[in-house]
C-alpha positions as CSV (number, residue, x, y, z in Angstrom):
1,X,0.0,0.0,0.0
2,X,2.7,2.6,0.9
3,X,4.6,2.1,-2.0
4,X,2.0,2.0,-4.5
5,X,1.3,5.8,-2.8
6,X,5.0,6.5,-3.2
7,X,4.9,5.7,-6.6
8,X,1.2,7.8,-7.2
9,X,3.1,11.0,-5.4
10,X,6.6,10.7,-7.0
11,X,4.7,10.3,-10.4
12,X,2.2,13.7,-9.5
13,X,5.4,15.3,-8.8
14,X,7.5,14.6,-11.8
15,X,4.3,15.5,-14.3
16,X,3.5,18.4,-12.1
17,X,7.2,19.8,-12.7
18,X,6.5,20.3,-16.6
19,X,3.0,21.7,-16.3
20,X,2.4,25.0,-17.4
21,X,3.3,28.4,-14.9
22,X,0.0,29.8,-14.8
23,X,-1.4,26.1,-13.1
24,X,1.9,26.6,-10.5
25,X,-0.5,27.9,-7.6
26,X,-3.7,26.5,-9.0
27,X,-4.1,22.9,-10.0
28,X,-0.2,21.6,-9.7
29,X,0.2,22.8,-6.1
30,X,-3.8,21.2,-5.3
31,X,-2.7,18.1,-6.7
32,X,0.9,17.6,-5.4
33,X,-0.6,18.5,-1.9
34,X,-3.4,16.1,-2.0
35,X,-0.6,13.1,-3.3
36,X,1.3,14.3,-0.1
37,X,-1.4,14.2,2.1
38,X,-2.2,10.6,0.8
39,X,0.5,8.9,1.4
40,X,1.0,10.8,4.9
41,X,-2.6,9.6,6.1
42,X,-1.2,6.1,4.7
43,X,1.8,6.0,6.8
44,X,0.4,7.4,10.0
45,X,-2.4,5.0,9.7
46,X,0.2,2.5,9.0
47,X,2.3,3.6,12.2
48,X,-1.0,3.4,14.5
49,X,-1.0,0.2,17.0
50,X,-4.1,-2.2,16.7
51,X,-3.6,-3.2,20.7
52,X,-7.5,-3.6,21.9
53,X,-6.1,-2.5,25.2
54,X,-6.3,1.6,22.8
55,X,-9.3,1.3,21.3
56,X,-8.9,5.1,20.5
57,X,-6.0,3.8,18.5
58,X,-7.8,1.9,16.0
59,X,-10.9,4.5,15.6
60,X,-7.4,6.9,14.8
61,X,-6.2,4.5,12.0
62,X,-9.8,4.1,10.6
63,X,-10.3,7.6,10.8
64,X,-6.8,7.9,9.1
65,X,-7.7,5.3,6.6
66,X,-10.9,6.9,5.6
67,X,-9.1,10.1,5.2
68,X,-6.5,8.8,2.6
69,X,-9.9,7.2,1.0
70,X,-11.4,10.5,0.2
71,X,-8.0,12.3,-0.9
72,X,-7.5,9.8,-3.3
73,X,-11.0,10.1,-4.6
74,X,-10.6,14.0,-4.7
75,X,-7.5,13.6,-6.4
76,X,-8.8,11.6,-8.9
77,X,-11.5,14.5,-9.8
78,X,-8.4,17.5,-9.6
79,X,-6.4,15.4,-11.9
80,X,-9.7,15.5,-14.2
81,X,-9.8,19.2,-14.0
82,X,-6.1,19.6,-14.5
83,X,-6.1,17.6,-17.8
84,X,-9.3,19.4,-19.2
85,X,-7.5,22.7,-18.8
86,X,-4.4,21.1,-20.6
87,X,-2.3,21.8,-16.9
88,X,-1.5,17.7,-17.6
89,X,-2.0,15.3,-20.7
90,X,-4.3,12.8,-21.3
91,X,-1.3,10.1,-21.0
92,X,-0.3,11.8,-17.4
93,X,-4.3,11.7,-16.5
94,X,-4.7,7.8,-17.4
95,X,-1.6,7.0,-15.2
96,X,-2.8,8.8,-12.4
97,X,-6.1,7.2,-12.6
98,X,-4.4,3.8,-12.6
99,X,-2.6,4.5,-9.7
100,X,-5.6,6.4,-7.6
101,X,-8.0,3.4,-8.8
102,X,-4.6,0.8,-7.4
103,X,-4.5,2.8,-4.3
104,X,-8.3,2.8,-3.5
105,X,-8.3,-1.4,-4.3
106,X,-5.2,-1.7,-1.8
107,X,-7.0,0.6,1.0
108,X,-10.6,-0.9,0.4
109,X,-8.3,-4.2,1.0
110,X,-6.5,-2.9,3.9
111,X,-10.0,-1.5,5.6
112,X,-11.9,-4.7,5.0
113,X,-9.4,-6.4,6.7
114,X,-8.8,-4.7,9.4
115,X,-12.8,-5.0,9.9
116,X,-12.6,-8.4,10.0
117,X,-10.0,-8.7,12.8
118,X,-11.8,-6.5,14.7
């Protein structure tokens, strides 16, 4: 899970480099701070212990979990926007869809499970 988010923010912020200035402060910053935010919400969800003796602990890393859900699905729709104002190609907008759609499988995965043991 982490390093497919790795890969989705290291890929936002080598497209995100070439994108046109006027989109700087607009639509390359929004998407290279959502792809941060994803993968932080991934690793600090990651970090939080699953010891039933916290139970605040594991509402944390669902809490976390959920968050990195809805960053990658707002993402997804920035990414959209980007490429219809021509801030990213169509080529660059597939990619990041594979890897926001990779991500979300992986979490949905990750949260089921967790569920489960629970």
């Amino acid at each position: 899970m982490i390093t497919r988010a790795k890969e989705l923010c290291s890929y936002i912020m080598l497209i995100t480099q070439k994108s046109p200035k006027q989109f700087r402060f607009s639509y390359t910053a929004r998407l290279q701070n959502e792809a941060l935010n994803i993968l932080e919400y991934i690793i600090r969800a990651n970090e939080t212990r699953l010891d039933p003796k916290y139970p605040a602990d594991i509402i944390e890393r669902s809490e976390l979990q959920r968050k990195a859900m809805t960053e990658l699905v707002v993402l997804g729709y920035m990414s959209m926007l980007a490429m219809k104002q021509r801030c990213i190609l169509n080529r660059q907008f597939q990619q990041i869809s594979a890897l926001v759609t990779d991500c979300r499988c992986l979490l949905g995965a990750w949260i089921k499970r967790q569920q489960c043991q629970q």
